[in-house]
N, C-alpha and C positions, 0 to 999 in steps of 0.2 A: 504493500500500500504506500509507504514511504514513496518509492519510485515515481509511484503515480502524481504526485500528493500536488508539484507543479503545475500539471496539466488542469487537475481538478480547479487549484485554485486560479488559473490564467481562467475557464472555462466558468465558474462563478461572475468574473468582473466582467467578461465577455457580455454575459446574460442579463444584469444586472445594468450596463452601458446600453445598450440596445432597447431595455423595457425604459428606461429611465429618458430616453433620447427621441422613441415611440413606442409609446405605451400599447399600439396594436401592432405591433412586427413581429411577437409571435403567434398570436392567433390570428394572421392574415397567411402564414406558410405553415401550420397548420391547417388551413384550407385546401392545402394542394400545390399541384407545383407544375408552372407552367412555362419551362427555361425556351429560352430563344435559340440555344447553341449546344450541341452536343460537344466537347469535347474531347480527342483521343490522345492523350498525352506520356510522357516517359516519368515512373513514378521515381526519378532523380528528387533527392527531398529541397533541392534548391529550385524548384519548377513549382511554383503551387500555382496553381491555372489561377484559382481567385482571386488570389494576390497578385497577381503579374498585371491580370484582365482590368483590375479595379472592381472585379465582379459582386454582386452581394446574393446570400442566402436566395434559392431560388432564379437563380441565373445562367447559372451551366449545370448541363448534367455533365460531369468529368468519368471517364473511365484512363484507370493510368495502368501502365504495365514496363520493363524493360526495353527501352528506346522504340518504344510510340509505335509498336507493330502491331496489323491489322492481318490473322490469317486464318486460313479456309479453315482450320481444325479445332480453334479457338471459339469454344460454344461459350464463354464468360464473356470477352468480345462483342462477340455475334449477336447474342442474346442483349446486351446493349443497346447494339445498336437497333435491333427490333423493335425492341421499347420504347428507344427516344423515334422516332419514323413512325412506327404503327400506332402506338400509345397517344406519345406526347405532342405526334404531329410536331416537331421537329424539322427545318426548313434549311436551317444551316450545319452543317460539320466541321469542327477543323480538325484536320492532324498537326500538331504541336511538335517537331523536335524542337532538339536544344543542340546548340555547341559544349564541347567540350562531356563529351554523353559516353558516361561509363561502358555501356553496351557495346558501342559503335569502336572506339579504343581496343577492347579485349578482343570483338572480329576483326579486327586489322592486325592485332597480334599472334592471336590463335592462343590455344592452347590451354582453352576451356572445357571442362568435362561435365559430365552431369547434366542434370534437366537444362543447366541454364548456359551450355553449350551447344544442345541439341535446339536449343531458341533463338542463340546468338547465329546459327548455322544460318537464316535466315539473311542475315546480312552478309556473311560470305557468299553469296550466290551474288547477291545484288552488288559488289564488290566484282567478281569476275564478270559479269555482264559488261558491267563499264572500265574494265580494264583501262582499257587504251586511255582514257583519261586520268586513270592515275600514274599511269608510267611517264607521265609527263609534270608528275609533278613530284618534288623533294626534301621540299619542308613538312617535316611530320604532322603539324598544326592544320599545312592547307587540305593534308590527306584527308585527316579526319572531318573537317569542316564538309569537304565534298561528298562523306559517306552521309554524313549526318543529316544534310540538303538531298539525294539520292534517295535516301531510304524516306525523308518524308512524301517524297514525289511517288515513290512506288506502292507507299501504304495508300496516299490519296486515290490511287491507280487501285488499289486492293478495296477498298470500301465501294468503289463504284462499281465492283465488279461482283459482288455480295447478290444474291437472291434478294435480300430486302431493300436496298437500292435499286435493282433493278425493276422490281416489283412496283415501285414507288412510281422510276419513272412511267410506267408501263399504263399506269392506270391515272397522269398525266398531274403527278404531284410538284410543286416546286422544291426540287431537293438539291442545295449545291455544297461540295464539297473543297474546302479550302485547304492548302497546303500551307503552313507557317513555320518557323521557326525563331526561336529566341536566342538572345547571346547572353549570358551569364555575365559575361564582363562589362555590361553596361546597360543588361536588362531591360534592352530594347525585345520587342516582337516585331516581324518583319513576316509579308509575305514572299514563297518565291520562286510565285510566278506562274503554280500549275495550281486551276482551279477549273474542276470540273463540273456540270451543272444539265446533262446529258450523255447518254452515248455515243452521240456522235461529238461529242467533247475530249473523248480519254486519249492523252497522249500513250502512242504506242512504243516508245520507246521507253516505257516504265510498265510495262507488262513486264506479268510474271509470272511463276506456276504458284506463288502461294494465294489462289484464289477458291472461293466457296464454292 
């Protein structure tokens, strides 16, 4: 309990700030929740989507996982993403990477074992795809920078290529899926550049086999 005992009391003044500031802002998200933005981001503890966004209680639905990947066998995911599209009617997505992304580092080193090698394998692929673009490059920093740009382009390519996105457009829903990513070093969010909003939208040179 000790351990906890921080969080408890940061999580009291929270509560307490909030009722005192407006007195209905919790029985108005008790009502329900009706976010604008799904977000799919890398559960790095320096990424909090709320914080970065300016977002408040009721504004994003976040799902986070190891360097922001969206794949076909990933039913926690998936099931997400069903929810905010079918449920919540959901109109926007972003994929969120970040620089400097623990995930993306260890697939460019290799030499990962376990569950969380066999997830990282995921960006080795995407890594030999675009080969030729990194043998042309020699600064370790711009390596990973371009995986980390790569991989949010290929997950945004991977959500749109999902049965419930598909479904969505199919049955003539406005659904558009944004590609972003953040810098840690100056805590900017940037978009870059691939944003899809149809299928006749999806850049194909960021196809790939990890789809639904």
């Amino acid at each position: 309990m000790a351990a906890l005992k921080p969080l408890l009391i940061n999580n009291r003044t929270w509560a307490q700030e909030n009722k005192t500031k407006d007195p209905d802002f919790f029985s108005r998200l008790s009502a329900g929740q009706s976010p604008q933005y799904l977000w799919i981001g890398c559960c790095d503890s320096r990424v909090p989507a709320e914080m970065l966004t300016g977002a408040q209680p009721g504004d994003l639905l976040v799902h986070r996982n190891v360097a922001n990947m969206v794949l076909h066998d990933d039913t926690n995911c998936l099931s997400v993403l069903q929810f905010a599209v079918e449920a919540l009617k959901i109109k926007h997505i972003v994929v969120a990477g970040h620089y400097d992304c623990g995930g993306v580092k260890a697939a460019l080193n290799g030499g990962v074992s376990g569950k969380l090698g066999n997830w990282l394998h995921h960006l080795e692929d995407i890594y030999q795809q675009h080969k030729a673009q990194f043998d042309l490059l020699t600064d370790e920093e711009e390596r990973i920078n371009l995986l980390c740009e790569l991989n949010v382009a290929h997950q945004v390519v991977n959500v749109a290529n999902t049965t419930t996105v598909r479904k969505a457009w199919q049955n003539h829903f406005p659904l558009t899926i944004h590609g972003c990513i953040y810098d840690i070093g100056d805590g900017l969010l940037k978009e870059i550049g691939v944003s899809v909003n149809g299928p006749d939208t999806i850049p194909s040179q960021y196809q790939s086999t990890d789809q639904e």
